[in-house]
matplotlib code that plots the C-alpha trace (Angstrom):
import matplotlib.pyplot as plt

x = [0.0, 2.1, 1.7, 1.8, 2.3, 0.8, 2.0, -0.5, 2.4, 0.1, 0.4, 0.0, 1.0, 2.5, 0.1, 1.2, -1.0, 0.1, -2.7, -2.9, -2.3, -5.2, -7.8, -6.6, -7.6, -6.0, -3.1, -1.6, -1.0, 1.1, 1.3, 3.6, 3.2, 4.6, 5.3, 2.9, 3.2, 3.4, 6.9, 8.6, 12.2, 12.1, 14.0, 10.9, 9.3, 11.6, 12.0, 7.7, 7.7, 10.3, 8.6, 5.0, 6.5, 8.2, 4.9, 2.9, 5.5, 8.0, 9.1, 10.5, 7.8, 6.2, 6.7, 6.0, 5.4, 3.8, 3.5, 1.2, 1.8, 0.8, 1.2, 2.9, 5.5, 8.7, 11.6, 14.9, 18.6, 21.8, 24.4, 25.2, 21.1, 21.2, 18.4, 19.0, 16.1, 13.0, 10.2, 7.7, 4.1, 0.6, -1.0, 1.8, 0.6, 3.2, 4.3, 0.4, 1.8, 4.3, 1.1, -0.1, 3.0, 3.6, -0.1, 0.4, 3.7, 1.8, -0.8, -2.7, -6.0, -7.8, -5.3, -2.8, -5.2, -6.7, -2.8, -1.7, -5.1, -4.4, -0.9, -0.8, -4.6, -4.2, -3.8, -1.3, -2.1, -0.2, 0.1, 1.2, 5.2, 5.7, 4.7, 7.0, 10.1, 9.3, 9.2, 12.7, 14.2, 13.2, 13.4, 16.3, 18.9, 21.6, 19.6, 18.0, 21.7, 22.2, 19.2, 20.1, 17.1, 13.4, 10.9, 7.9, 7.6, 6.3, 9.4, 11.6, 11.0, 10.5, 14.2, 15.1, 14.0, 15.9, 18.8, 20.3, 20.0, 23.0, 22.1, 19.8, 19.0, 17.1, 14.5, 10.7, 7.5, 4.2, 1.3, -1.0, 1.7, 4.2, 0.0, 0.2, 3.5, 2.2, 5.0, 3.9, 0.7, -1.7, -3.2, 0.5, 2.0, 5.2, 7.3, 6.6, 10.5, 9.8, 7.1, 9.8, 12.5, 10.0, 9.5, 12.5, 15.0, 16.5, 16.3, 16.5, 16.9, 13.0, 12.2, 11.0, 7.0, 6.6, 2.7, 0.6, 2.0, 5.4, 7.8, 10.0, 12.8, 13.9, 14.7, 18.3, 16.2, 14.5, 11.2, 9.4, 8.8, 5.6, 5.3, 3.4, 1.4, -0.4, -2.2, -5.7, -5.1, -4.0, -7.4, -9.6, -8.1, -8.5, -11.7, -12.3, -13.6, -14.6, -16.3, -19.1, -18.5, -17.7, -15.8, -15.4, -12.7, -13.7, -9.6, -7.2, -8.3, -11.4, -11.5, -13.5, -12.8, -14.0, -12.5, -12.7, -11.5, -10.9, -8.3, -9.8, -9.0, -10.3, -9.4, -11.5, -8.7, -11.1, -11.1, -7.2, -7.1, -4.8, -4.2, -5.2, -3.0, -4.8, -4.1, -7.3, -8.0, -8.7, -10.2, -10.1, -10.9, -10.0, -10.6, -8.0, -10.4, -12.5, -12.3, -10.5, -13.5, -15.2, -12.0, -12.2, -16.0, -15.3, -13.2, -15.3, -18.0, -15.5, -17.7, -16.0, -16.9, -19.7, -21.3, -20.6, -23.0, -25.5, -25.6, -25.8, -28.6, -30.3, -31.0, -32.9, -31.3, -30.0, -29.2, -31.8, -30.0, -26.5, -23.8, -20.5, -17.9, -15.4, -12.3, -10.4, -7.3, -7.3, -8.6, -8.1, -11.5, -12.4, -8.9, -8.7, -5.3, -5.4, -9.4, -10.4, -13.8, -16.5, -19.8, -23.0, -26.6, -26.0, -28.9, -30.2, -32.6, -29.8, -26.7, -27.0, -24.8, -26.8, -27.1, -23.2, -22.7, -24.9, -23.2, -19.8, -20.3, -23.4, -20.4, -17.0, -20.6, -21.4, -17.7, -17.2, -20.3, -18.6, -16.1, -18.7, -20.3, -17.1, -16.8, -20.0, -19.0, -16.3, -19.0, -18.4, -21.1, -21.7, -23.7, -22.7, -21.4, -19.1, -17.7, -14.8, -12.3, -12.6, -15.3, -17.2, -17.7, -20.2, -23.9, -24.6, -22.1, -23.6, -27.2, -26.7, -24.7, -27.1, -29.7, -26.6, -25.1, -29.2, -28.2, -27.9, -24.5, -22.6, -19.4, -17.5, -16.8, -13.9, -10.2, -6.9, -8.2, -4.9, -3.0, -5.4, -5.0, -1.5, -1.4, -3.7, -1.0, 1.5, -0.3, -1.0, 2.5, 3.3, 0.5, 1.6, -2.2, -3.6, -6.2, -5.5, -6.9, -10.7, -10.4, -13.6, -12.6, -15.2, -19.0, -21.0, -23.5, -26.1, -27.9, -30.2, -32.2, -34.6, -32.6, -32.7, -31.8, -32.2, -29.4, -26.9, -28.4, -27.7, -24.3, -23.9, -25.4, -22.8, -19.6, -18.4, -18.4, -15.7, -12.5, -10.3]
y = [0.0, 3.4, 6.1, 10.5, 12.6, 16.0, 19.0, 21.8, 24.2, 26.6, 29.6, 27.9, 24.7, 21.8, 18.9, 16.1, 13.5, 10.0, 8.8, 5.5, 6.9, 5.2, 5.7, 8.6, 6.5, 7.9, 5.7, 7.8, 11.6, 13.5, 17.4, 20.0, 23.6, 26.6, 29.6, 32.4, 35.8, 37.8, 36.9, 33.5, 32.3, 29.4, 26.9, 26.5, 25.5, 22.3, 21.5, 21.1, 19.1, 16.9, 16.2, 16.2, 13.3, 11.3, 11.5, 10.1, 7.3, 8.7, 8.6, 5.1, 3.6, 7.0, 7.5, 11.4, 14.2, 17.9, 20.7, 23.6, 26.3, 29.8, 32.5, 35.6, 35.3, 36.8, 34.8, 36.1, 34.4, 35.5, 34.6, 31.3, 30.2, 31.3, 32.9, 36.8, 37.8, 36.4, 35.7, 38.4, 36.6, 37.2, 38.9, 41.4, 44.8, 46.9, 47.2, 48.7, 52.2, 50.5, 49.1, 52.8, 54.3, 51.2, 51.4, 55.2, 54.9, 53.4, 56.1, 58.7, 57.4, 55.0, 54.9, 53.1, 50.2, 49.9, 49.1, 46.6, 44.8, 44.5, 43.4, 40.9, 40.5, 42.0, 45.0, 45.9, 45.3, 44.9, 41.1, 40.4, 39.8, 42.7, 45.3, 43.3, 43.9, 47.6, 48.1, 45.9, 48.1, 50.9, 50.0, 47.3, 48.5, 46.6, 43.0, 44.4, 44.8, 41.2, 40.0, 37.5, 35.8, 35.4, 33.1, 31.6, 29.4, 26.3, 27.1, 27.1, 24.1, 22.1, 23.5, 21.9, 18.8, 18.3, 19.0, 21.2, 24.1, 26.0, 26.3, 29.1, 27.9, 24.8, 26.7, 26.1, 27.3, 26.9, 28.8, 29.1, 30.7, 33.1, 34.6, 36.1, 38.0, 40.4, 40.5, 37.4, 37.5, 34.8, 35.9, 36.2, 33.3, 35.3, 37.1, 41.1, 42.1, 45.6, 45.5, 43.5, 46.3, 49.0, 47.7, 46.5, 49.0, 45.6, 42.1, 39.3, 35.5, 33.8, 30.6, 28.7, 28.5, 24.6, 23.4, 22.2, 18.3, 19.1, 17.5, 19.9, 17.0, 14.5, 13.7, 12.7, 9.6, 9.3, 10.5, 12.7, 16.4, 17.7, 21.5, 22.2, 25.6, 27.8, 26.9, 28.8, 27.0, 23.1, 23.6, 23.9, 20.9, 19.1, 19.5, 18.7, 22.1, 23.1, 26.4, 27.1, 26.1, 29.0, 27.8, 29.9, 29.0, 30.0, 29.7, 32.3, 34.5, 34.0, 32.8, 33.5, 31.3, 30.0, 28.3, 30.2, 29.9, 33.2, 35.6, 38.5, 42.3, 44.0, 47.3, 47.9, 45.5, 43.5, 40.3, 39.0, 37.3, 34.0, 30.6, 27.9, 24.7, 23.0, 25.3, 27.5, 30.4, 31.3, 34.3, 35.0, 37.2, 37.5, 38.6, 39.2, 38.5, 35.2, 32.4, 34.3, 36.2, 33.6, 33.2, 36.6, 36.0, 33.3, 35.5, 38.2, 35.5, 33.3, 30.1, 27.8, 26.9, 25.4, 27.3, 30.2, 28.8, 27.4, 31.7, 32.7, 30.2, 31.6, 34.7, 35.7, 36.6, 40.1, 39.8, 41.9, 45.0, 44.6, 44.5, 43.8, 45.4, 42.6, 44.7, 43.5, 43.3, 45.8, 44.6, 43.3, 43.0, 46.4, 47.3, 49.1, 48.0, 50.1, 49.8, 48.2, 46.3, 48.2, 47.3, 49.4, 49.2, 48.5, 48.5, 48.3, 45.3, 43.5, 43.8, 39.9, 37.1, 35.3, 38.8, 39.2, 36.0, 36.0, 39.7, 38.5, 35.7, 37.1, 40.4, 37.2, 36.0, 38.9, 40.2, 36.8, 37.6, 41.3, 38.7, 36.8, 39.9, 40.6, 37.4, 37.8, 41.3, 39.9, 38.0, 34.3, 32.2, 30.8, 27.1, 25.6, 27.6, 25.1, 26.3, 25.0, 25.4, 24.6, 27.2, 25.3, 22.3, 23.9, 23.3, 27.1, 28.8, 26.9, 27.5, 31.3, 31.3, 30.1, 32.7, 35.8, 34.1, 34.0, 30.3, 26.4, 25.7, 22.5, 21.6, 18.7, 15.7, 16.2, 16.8, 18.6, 19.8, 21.5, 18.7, 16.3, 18.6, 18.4, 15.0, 14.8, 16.6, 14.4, 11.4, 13.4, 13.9, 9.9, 9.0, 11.7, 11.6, 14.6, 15.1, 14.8, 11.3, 11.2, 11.0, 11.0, 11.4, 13.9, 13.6, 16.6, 18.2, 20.5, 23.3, 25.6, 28.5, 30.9, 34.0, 36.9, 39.7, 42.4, 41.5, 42.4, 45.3, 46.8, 45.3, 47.5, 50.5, 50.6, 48.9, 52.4, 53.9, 51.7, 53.5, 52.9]
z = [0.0, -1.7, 1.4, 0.7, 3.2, 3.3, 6.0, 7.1, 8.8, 9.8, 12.1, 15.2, 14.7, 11.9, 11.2, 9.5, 7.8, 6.2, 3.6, 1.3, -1.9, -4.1, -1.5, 0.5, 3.8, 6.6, 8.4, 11.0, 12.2, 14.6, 15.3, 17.1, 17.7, 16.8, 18.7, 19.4, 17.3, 14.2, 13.5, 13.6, 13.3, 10.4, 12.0, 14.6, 11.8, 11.5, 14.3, 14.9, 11.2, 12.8, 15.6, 13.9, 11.5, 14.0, 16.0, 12.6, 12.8, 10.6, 6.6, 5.9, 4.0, 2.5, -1.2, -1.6, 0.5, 0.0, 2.1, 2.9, 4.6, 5.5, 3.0, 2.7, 5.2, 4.6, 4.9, 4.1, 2.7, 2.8, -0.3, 1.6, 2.3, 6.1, 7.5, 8.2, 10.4, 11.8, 9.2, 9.3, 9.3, 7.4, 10.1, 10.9, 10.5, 10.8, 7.1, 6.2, 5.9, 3.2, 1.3, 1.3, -0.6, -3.0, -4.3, -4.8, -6.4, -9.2, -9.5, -7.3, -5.7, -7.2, -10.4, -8.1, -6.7, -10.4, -11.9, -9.0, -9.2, -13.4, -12.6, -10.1, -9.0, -5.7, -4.2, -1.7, 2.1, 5.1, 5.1, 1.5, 1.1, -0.9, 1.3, 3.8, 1.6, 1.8, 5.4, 5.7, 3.0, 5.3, 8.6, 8.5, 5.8, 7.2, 6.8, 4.0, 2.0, 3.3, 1.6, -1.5, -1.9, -0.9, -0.2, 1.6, 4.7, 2.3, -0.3, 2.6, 4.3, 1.0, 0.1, 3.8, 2.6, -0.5, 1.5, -0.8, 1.4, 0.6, -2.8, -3.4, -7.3, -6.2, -4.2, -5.8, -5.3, -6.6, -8.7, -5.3, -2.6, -5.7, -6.3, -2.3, -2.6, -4.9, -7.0, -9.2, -11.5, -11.9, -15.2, -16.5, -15.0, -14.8, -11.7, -11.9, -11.1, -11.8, -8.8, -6.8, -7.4, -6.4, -3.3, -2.0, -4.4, -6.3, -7.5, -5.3, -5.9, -5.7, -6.7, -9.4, -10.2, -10.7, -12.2, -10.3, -10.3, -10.9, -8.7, -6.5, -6.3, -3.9, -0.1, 0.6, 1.2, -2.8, -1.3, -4.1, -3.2, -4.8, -5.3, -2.1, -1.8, 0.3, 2.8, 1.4, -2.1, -0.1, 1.7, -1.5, -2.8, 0.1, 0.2, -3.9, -4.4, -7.8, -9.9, -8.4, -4.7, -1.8, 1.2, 4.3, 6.9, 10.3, 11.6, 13.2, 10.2, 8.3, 4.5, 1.7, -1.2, -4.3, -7.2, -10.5, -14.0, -14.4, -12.9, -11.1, -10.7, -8.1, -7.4, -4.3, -2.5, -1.6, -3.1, -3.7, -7.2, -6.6, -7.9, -6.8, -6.6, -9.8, -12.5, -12.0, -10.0, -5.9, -5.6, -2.2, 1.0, 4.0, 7.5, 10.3, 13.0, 12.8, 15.7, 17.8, 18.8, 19.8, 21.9, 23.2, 24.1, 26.2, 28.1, 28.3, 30.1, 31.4, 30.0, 27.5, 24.0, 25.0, 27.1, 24.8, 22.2, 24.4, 25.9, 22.0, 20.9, 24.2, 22.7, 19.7, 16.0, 16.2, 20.1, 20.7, 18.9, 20.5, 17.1, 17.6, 14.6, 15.3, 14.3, 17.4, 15.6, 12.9, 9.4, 6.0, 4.4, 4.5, 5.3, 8.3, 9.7, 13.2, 13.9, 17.1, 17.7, 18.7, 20.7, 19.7, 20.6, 24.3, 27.0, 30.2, 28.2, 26.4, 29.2, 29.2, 29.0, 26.4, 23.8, 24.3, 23.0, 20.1, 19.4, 19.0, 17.2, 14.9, 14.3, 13.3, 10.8, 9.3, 8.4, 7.0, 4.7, 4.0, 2.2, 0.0, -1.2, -2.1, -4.2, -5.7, -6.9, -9.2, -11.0, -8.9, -9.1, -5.3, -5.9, -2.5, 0.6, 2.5, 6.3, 7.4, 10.2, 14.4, 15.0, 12.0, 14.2, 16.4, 15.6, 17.0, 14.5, 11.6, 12.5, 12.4, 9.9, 7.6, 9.3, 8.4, 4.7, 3.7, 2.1, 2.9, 4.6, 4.2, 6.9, 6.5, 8.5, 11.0, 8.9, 8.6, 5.2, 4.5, 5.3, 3.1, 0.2, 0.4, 0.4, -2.7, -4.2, -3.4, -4.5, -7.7, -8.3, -7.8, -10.1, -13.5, -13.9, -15.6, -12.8, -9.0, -7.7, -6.7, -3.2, -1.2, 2.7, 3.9, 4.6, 4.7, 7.5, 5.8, 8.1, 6.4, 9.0, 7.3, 6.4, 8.7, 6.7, 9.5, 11.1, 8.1, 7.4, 11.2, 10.6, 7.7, 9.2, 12.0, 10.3, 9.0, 12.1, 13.3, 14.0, 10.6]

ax = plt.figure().add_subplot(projection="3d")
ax.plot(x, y, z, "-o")
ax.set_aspect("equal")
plt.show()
């Protein structure tokens, strides 16, 4: 029985899965975490896959391996492959006044956003790697003029593997992770150097763009490398997503996804127009603040998980006029990178337990659905809404979601769908198939509420208010 491995190293932890390669049946698993912050030194990464695939019983009798990882991070290389400062993460804000001055550099006002959205399908905010570059340039000249190459935390730890680190011509990355930097364009298929030497005042050493089920190289040990990607893009094929299906990942950040066949351009900066790990699109938003305020709610009422959705479901839809703008942490989708959340509609009536619950999680809902409008803007079709991600696994969540998304909403059977779709991609890889193998590992859970539109439309009413 041929075995893949596929790697979810995420932001706060590495999973590793080990999956029967015709089936995609899963053998064994292990995990480790990662440490806490918005900036991480690389070799923490190893040192947690290490130990998540010794825990999942090791490589001996695996075939191929992928990995997935989260996107945008900034890992620099000096001339001789070492590691010059920490990585700067996605959900670093400090480079967003950098994001400001490349967009205008390519045009006053709206000019600017129009011409980075036409050339790389996204435009700048403070967690793509671009804008990262920028603020090194500025803020760190001295590791800046160290700088000889740069790449991602899933190029990086697929060039560990290879062991040919050292030798900065054999790093590799894929279509889905190069479409987050914003210096590569999907459309194009092609590197935008001229955007990279904006940013960062030169050229640097980045790494190849392999297709979708082009091998990276080898182990030191003969096990294939597959191209690996981003963790959005790993996710959506994972799950087997296709045109016409919507997923929304209820994680540390909250995704909006879908999977298109055409590139998008929007200039609002709302929706970022990637790839996706197949050869198609993954137009995509995304919120800084999702499960963690569901976090911050239990906090707030000391109550766990639990009882924080039994509290919500307690109260009626629209928490009886108490709206949470959930910007705890800043925000990406609408970017306001230095607004805080804000509570409105407080009263003697609704100073409960029960309407603080629903408020903060009906607030995560409705920004999430900020992001789908988004989507549907740029013309995708949205056929089947899929949630996935921890906060996805309460009934509660799910029931108003449905009430706040106006639509059916499917969640899948328990997984590490990151990790699953980067096995796929592994096996895909082995097999030299045109397509990637038809897997079916999840079941699905539909929930469907009768829309409550009112509670949106508050939602709307207030959101602009919010400090930007």
């Amino acid at each position: 029985m041929p075995l893949v491995v596929g790697v979810d190293s995420s932001t706060q932890a590495c999973k590793v899965v080990v999956r029967d390669y015709e089936t995609g049946t899963l053998v064994r698993s292990g995990r480790a975490p990662h440490p806490y912050g918005t900036e991480a030194d690389p070799r923490s990464w190893w040192e947690a896959l290490t130990a998540a695939i010794e825990m999942a019983g090791g490589l001996a009798d695996v075939q191929a391996i992928s990995i997935a990882a989260q996107q945008h991070g900034m890992v620099c290389l000096d001339h001789a492959g070492n590691v010059i400062r920490p990585a700067i993460l996605w959900n670093d804000m400090r480079s967003s006044e950098a994001a400001s001055e490349l967009i205008s550099e390519l045009g006053a006002g709206k000019t600017g956003r129009l011409k980075w959205a036409q050339a790389v399908g996204t435009v700048p905010v403070a967690s793509l790697t671009v804008t990262k570059l920028r603020w090194l340039a500025r803020n760190e000249p001295a590791n800046a003029g160290a700088v000889e190459a740069v790449c991602l935390p899933h190029d990086w730890l697929t060039w560990n593997l290879k062991n040919t680190a050292g030798d900065l011509s054999t790093l590799t990355t894929d279509r889905g992770d190069a479409s987050g930097t914003g210096y590569w364009s999907p459309a194009e298929n092609r590197y935008r150097l001229d955007l990279l030497e904006m940013a960062f005042g030169r050229q640097t050493i980045l790494p190849g763009v392999l297709s979708p089920k082009e091998p990276a190289g080898h182990t030191e040990n003969g096990i294939v490398l597959a191209p690996g990607t981003g963790d959005n893009a790993g996710a959506a094929l994972g799950i087997g997503m296709g045109v016409g299906d919507v997923a929304v990942s209820v994680g540390t950040s909250g995704v909006i996804m879908a999977v298109s066949d055409m590139a998008t351009t929007d200039s609002s900066g709302a929706v970022a127009g990637f790839a996706d790990a197949t050869g198609h699109f993954l137009p995509l938003a995304c919120t800084v603040n999702a499960a963690r305020i569901v976090d911050a709610a239990c906090k707030l009422l000391n109550v766990d998980h639990t009882g924080l959705y039994d509290l919500a479901m307690s109260a009626p839809p629209g928490a009886e006029g108490l709206t949470l703008i959930p910007y705890f942490e800043g925000e990406r989708t609408p970017d306001r990178p230095f607004a805080t959340g804000t509570l409105y509609g407080l009263k003697l009536s609704n100073s409960r337990s029960e309407c603080l619950a629903r408020a903060f999680i009906e607030g995560m809902l409705c920004g999430l659905a900020d992001g789908m409008d988004a989507l549907v803007t740029q013309g995708i079709p949205v056929e089947r809404l899929i949630m996935l991600g921890g906060a996805s696994r309460s009934e509660a969540v799910c029931l108003m979601a449905s009430q706040i998304f106006g639509r059916a909403v499917q969640v899948t059977s328990d997984g590490e769908h990151v990790a699953d779709g980067a096995a796929r991609q592994a096996a895909w890889v082995l097999s030299g198939k045109d397509e990637p193998p038809p897997w079916d590992v999840y079941r699905y859970i539909t929930y469907e509420e009768k829309p409550v539109p009112a509670i949106r439309e508050r939602y709307a009413e207030l959101r602009d208010l919010a400090t930007s």
